[in-house]
Structures are given as structure tokens and as C-alpha cells.
mmCIF file of the N, C-alpha and C atoms, coordinates in Angstrom:
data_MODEL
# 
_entry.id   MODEL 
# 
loop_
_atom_site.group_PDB 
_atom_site.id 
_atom_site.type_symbol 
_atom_site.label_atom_id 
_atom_site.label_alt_id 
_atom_site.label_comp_id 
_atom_site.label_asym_id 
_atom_site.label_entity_id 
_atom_site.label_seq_id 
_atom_site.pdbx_PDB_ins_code 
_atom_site.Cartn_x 
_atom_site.Cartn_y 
_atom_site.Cartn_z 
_atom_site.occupancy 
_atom_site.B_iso_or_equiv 
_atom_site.pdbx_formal_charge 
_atom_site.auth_seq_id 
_atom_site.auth_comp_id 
_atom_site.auth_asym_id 
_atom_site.auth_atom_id 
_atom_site.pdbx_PDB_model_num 
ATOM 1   N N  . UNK A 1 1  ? 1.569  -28.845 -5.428  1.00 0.00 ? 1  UNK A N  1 
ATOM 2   C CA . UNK A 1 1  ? 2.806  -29.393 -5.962  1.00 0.00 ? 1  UNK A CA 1 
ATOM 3   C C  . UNK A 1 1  ? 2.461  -30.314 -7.128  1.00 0.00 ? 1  UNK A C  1 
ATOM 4   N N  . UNK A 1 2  ? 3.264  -30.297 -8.239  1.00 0.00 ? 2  UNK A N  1 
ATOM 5   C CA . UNK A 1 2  ? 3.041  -30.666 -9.469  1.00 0.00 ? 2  UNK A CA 1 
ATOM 6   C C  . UNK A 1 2  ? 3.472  -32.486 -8.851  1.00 0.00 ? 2  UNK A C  1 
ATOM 7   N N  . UNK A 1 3  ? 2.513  -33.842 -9.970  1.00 0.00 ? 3  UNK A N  1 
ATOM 8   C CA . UNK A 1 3  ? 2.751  -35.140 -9.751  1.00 0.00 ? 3  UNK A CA 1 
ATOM 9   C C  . UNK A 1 3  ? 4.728  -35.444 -9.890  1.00 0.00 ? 3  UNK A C  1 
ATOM 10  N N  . UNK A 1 4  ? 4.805  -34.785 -10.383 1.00 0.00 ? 4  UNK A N  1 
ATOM 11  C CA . UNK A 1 4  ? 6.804  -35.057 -10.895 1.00 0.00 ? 4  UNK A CA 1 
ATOM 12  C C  . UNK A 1 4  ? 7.338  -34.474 -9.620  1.00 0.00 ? 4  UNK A C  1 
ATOM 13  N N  . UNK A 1 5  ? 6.728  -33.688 -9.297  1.00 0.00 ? 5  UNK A N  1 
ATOM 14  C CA . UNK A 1 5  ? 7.389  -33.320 -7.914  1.00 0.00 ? 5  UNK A CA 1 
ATOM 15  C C  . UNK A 1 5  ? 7.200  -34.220 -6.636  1.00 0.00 ? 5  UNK A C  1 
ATOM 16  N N  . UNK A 1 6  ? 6.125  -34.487 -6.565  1.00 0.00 ? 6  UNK A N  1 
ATOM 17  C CA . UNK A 1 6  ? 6.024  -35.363 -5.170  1.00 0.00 ? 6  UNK A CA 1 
ATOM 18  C C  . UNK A 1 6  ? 6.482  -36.644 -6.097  1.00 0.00 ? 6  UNK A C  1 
ATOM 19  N N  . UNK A 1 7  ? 6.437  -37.328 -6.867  1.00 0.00 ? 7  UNK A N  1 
ATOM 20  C CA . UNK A 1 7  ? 7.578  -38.536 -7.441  1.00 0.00 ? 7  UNK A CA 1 
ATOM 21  C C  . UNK A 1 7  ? 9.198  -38.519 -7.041  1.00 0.00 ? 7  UNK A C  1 
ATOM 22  N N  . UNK A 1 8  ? 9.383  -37.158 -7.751  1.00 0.00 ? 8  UNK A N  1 
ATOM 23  C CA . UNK A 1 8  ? 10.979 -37.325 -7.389  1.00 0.00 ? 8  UNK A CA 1 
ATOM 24  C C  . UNK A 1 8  ? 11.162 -37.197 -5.955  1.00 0.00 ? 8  UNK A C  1 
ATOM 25  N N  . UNK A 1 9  ? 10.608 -35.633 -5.172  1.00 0.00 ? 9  UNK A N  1 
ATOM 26  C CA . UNK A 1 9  ? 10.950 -36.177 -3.875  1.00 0.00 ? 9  UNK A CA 1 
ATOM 27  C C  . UNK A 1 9  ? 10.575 -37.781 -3.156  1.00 0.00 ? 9  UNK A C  1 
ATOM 28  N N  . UNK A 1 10 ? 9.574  -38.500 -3.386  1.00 0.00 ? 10 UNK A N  1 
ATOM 29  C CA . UNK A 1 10 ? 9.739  -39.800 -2.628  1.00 0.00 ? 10 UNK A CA 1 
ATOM 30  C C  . UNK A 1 10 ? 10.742 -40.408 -3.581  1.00 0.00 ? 10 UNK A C  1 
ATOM 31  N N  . UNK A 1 11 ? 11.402 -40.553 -4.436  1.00 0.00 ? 11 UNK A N  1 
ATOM 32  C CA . UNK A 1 11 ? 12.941 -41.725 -5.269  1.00 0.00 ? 11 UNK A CA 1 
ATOM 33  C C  . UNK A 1 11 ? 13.661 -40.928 -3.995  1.00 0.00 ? 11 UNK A C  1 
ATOM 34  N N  . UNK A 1 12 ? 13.892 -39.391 -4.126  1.00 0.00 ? 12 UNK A N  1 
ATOM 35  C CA . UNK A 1 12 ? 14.911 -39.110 -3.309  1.00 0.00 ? 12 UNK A CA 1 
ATOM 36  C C  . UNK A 1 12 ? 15.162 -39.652 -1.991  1.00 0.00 ? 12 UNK A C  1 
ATOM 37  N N  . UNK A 1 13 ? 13.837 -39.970 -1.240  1.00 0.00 ? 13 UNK A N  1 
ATOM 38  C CA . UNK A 1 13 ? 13.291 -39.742 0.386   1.00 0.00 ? 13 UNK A CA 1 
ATOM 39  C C  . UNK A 1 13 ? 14.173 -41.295 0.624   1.00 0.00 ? 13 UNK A C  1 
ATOM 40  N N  . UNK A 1 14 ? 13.369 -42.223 -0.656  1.00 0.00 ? 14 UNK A N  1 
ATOM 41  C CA . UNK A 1 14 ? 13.994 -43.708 -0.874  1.00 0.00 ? 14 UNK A CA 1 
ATOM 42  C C  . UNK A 1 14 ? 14.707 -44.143 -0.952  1.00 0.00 ? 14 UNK A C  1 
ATOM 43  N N  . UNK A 1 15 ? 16.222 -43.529 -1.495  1.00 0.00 ? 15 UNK A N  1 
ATOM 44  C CA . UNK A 1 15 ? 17.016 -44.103 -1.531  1.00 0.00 ? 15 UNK A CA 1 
ATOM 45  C C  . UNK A 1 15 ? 18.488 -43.400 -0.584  1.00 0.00 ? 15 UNK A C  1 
ATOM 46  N N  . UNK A 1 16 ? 17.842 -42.392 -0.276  1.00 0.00 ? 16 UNK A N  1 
ATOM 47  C CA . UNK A 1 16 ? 18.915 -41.948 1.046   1.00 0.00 ? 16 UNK A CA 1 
ATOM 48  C C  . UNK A 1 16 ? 18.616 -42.840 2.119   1.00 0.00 ? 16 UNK A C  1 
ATOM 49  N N  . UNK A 1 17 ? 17.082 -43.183 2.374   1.00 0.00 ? 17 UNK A N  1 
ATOM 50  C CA . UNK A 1 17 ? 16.911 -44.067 3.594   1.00 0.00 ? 17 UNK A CA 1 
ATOM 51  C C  . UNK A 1 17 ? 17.663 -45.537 3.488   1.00 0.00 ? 17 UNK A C  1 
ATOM 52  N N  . UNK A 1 18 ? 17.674 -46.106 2.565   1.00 0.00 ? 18 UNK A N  1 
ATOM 53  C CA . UNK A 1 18 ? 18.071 -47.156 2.171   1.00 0.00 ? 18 UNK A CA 1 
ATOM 54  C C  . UNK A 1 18 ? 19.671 -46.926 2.466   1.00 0.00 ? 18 UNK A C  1 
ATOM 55  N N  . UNK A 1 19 ? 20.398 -45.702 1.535   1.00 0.00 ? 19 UNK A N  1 
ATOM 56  C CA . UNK A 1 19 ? 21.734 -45.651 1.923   1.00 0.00 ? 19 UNK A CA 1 
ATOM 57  C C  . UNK A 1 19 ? 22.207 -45.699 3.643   1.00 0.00 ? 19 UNK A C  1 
ATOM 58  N N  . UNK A 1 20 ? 21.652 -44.823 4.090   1.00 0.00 ? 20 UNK A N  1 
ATOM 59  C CA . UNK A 1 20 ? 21.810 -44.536 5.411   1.00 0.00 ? 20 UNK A CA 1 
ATOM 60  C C  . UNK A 1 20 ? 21.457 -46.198 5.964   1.00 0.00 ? 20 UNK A C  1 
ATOM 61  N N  . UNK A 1 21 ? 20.322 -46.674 6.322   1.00 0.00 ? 21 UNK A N  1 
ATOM 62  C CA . UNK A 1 21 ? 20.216 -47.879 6.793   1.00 0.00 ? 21 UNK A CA 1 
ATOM 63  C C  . UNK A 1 21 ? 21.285 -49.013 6.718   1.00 0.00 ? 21 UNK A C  1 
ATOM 64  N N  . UNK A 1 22 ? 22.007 -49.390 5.252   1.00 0.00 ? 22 UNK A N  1 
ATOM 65  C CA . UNK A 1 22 ? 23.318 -50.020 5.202   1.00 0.00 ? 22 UNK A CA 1 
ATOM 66  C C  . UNK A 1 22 ? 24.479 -49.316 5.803   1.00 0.00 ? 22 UNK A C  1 
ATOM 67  N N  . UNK A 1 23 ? 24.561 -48.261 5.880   1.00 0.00 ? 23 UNK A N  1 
ATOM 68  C CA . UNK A 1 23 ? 25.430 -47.838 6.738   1.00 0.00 ? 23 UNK A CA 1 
ATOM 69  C C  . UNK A 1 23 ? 25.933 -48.668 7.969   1.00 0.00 ? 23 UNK A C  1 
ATOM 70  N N  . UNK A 1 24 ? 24.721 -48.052 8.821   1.00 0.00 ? 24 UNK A N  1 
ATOM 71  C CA . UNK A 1 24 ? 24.390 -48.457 10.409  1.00 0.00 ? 24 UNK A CA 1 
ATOM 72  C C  . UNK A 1 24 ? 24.230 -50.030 10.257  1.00 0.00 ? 24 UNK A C  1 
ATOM 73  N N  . UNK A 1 25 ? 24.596 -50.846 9.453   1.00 0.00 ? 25 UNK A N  1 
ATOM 74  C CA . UNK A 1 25 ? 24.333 -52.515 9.653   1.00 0.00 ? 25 UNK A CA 1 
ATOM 75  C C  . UNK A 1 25 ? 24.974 -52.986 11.097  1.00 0.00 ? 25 UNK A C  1 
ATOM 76  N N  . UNK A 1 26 ? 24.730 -53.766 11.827  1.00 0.00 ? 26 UNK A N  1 
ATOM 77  C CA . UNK A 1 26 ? 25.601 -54.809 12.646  1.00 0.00 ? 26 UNK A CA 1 
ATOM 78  C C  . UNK A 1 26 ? 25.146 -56.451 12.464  1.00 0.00 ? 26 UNK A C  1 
ATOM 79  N N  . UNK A 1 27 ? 26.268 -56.630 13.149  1.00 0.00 ? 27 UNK A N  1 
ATOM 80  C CA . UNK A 1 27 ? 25.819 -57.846 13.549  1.00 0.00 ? 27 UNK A CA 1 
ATOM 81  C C  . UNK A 1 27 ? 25.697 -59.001 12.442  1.00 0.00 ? 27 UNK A C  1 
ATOM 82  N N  . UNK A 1 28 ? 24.727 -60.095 12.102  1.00 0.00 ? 28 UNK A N  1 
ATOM 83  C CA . UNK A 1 28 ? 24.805 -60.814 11.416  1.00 0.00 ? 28 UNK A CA 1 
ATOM 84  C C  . UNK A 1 28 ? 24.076 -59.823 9.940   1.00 0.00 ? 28 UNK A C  1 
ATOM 85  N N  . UNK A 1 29 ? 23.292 -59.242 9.684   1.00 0.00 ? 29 UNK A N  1 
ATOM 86  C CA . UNK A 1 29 ? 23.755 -58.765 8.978   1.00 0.00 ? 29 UNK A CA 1 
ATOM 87  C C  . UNK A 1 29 ? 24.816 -57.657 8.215   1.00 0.00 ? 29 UNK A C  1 
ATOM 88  N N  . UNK A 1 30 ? 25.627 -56.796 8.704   1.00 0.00 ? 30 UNK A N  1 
ATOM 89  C CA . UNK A 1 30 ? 27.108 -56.927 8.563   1.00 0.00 ? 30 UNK A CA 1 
ATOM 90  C C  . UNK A 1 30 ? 27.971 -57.618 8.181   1.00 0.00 ? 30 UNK A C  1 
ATOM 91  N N  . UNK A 1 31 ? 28.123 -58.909 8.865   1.00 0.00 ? 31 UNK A N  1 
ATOM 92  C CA . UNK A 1 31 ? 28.574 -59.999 8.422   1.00 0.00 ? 31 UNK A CA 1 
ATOM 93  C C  . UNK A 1 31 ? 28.254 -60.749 7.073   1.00 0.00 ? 31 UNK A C  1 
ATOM 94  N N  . UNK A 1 32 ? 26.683 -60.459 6.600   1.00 0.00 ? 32 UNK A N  1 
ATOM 95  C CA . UNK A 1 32 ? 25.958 -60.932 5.599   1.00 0.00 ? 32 UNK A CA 1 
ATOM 96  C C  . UNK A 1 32 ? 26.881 -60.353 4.304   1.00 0.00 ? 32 UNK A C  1 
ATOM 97  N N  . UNK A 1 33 ? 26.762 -58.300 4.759   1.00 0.00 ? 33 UNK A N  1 
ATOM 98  C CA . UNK A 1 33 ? 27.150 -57.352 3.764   1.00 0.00 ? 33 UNK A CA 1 
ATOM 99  C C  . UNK A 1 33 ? 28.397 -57.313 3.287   1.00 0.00 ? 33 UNK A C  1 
ATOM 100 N N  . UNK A 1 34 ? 29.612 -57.625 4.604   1.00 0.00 ? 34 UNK A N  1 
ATOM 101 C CA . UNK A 1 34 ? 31.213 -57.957 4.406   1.00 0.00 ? 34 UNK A CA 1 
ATOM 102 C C  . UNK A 1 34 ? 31.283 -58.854 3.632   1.00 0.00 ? 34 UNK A C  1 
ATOM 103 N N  . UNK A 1 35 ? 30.709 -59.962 3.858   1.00 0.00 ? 35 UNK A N  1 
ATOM 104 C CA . UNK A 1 35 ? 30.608 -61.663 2.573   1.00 0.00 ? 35 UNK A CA 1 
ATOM 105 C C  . UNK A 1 35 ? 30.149 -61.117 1.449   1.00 0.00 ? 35 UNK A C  1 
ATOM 106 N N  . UNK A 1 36 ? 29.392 -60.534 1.314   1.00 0.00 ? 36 UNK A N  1 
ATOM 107 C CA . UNK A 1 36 ? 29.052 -60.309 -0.540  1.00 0.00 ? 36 UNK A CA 1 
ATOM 108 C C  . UNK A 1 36 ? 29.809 -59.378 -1.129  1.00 0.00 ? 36 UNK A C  1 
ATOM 109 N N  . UNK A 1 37 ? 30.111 -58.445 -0.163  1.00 0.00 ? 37 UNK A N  1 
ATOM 110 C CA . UNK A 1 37 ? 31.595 -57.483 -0.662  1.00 0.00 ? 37 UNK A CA 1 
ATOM 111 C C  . UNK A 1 37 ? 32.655 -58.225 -0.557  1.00 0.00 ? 37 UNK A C  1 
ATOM 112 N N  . UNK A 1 38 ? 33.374 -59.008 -0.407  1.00 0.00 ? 38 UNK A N  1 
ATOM 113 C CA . UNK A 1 38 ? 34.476 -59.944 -0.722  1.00 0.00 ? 38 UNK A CA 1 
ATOM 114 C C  . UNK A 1 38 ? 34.145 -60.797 -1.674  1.00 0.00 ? 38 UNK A C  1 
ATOM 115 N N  . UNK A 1 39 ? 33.021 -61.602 -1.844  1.00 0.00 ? 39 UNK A N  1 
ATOM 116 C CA . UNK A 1 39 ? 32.776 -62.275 -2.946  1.00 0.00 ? 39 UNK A CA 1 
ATOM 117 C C  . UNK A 1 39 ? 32.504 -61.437 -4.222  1.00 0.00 ? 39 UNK A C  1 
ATOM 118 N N  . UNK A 1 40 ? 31.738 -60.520 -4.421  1.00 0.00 ? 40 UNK A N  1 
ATOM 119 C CA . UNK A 1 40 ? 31.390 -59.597 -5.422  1.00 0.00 ? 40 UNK A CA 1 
ATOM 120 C C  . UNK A 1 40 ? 33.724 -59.382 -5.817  1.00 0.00 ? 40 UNK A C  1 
ATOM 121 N N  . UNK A 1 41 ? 34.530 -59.009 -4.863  1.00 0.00 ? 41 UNK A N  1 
ATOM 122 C CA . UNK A 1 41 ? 35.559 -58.740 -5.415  1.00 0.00 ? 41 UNK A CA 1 
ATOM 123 C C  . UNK A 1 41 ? 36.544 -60.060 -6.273  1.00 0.00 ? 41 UNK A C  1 
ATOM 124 N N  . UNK A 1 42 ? 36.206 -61.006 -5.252  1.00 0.00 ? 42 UNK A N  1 
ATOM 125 C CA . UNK A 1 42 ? 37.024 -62.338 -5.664  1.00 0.00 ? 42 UNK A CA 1 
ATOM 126 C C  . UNK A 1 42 ? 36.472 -62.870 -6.912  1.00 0.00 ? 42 UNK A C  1 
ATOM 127 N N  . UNK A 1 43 ? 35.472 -62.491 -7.090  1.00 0.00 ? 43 UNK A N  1 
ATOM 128 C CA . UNK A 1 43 ? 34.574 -62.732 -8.871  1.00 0.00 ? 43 UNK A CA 1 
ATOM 129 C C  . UNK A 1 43 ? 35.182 -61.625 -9.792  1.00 0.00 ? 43 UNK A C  1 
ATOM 130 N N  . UNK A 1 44 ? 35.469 -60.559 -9.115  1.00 0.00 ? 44 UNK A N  1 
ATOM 131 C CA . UNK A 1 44 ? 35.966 -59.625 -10.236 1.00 0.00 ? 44 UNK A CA 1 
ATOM 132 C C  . UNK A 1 44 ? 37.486 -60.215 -10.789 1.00 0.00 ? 44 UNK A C  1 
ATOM 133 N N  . UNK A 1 45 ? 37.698 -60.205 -9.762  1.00 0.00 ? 45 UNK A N  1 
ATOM 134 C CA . UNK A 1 45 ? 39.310 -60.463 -9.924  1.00 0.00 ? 45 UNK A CA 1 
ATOM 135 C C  . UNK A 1 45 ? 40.062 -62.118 -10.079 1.00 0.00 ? 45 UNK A C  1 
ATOM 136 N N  . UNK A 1 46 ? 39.075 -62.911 -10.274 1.00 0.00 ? 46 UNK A N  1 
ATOM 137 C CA . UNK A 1 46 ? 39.120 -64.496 -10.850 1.00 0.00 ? 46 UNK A CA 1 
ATOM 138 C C  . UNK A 1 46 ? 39.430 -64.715 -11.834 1.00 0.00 ? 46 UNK A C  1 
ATOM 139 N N  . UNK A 1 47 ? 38.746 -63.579 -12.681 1.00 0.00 ? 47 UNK A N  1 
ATOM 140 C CA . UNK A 1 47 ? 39.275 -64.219 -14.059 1.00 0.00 ? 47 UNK A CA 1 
ATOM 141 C C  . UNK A 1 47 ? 40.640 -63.317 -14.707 1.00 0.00 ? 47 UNK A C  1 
ATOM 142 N N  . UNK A 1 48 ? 41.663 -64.157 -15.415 1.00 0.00 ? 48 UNK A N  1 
ATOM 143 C CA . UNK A 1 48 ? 42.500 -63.004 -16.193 1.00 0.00 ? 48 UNK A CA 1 
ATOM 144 C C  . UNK A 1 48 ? 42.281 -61.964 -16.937 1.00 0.00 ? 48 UNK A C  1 
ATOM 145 N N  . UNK A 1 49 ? 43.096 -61.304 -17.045 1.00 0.00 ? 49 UNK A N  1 
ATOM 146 C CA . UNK A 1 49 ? 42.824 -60.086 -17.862 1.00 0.00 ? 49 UNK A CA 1 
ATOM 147 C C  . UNK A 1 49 ? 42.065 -60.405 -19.298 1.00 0.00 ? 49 UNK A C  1 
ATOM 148 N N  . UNK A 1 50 ? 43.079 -61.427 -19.934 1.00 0.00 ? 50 UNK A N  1 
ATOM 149 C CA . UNK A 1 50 ? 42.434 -61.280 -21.354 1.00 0.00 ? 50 UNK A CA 1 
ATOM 150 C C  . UNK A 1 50 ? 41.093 -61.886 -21.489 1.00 0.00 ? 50 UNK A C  1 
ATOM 151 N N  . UNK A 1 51 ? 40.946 -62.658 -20.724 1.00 0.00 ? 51 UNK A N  1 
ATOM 152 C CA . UNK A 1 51 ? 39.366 -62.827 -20.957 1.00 0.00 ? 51 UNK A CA 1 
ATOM 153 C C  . UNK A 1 51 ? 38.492 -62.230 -20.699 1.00 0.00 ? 51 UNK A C  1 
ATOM 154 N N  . UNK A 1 52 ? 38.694 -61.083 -19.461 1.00 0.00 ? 52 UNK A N  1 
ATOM 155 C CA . UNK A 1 52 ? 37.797 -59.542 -19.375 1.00 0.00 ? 52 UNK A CA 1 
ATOM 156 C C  . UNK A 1 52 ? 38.010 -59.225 -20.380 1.00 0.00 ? 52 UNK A C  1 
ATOM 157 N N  . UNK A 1 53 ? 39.251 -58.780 -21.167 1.00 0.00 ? 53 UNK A N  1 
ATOM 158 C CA . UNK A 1 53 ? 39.161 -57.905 -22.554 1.00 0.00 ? 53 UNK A CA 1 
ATOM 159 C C  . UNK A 1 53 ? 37.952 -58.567 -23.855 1.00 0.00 ? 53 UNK A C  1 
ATOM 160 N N  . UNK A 1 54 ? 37.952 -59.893 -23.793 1.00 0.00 ? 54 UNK A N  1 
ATOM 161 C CA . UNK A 1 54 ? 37.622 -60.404 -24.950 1.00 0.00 ? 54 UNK A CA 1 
ATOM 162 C C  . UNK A 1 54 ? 35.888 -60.264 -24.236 1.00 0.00 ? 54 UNK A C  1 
ATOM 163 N N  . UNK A 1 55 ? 35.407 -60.153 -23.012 1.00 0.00 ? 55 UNK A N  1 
ATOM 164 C CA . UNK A 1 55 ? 34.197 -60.287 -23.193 1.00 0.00 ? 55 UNK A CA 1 
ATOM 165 C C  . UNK A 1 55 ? 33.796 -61.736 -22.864 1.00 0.00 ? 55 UNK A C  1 
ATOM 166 N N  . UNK A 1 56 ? 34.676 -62.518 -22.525 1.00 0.00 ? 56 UNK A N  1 
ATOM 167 C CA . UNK A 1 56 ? 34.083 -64.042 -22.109 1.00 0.00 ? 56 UNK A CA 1 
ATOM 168 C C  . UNK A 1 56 ? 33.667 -64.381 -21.004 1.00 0.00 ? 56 UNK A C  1 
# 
């Protein structure tokens, strides 16, 4: 198997495991992942419109 090949399959192997693992969270971390997904939104949505438009 060519080096580009065994590269991409391990990115691939890497980041499905990773997806899958947040999946299945409980517990305090869950709780960790719910808090930064509400904060990540309440930052989006803090500032008014026109100052998203302008880039500030």
C-alpha cells in the first residue's frame, strides 16, 4: 500500500473515532459538552446584526 494510502486511511480511522466517542458522552462530561454548546450559541447571537455585518 502506497504512504498516501495508509495516511489517509489513519485521518479517516481518526476522526470517526473521535466523532463517535462525543456521541456516547455522559455524565459530567456531557454536561461539560451541553455548556460550550450553549455558550458557543449565546456568543453568536450577543451581538446585533449590524455589527456582524460590519465585521466588528
Amino acid at each position: 500500500m502506497k504512504p498516501t494510502g495508509i495516511i489517509t486511511s489513519a485521518v479517516l480511522v481518526g476522526v470517526a473515532s473521535a466523532a463517535l466517542a462525543h456521541s456516547g458522552a455522559t455524565g459530567i462530561v456531557k454536561e461539560r459538552m451541553d455548556a460550550m454548546s450553549a455558550m458557543g450559541k449565546a456568543v453568536k447571537h450577543g451581538r446585533p446584526d449590524d455589527e456582524r455585518r460590519d465585521g466588528v
